[in-house]
N, C-alpha and C positions, 0 to 999 in steps of 0.2 A: 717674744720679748716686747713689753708698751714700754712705748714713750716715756710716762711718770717713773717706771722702775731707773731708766738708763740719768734722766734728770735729775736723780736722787743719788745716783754713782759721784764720785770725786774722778778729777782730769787722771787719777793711775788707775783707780780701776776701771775708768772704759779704755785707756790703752792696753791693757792686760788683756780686755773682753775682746777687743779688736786681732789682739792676736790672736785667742783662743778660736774665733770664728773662723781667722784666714784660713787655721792649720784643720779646722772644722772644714772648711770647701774644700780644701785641696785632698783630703780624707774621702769625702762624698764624690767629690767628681774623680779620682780614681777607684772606685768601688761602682760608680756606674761606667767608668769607661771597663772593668775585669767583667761586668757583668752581675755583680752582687749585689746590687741598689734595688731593696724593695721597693721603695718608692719616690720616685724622681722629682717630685713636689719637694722634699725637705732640702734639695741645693737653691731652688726662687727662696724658700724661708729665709734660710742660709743669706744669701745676696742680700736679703729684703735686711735683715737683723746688722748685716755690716753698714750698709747704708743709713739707716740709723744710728749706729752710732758715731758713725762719718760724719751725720748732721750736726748732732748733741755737740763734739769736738767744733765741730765748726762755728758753730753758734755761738760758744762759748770763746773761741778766739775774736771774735766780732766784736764781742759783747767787753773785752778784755781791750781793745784798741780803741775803742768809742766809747 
């Protein structure tokens, strides 16, 4: 996921995307805690993707008070 995509979202759908990810990690890191995770790089994605749009929100409350 870039940056300009999440920037172009409105404040419900990156709360939306935000949930879709949480329930996206908690998915991944029970599938590599069973053992089923081909590849363990797509939970840092995961993290990396919520964190962005952790920012985007953030930014935008900043940017809403100032």
């Amino acid at each position: 996921m870039k940056g300009k995509e999440l920037h172009s979202m409105t404040d419900e759908e990156l709360k939306t995307k935000l949930g879709e990810l949480k329930s996206e990690l908690f998915n991944l890191r029970f599938r590599h805690a069973s053992g089923q995770l081909d590849n363990p790089m797509t939970i840092a994605t995961c993290k990396k993707d919520i964190a962005r749009v952790n920012t985007v929100i953030r930014e935008r409350e900043l940017k809403a008070k100032g």
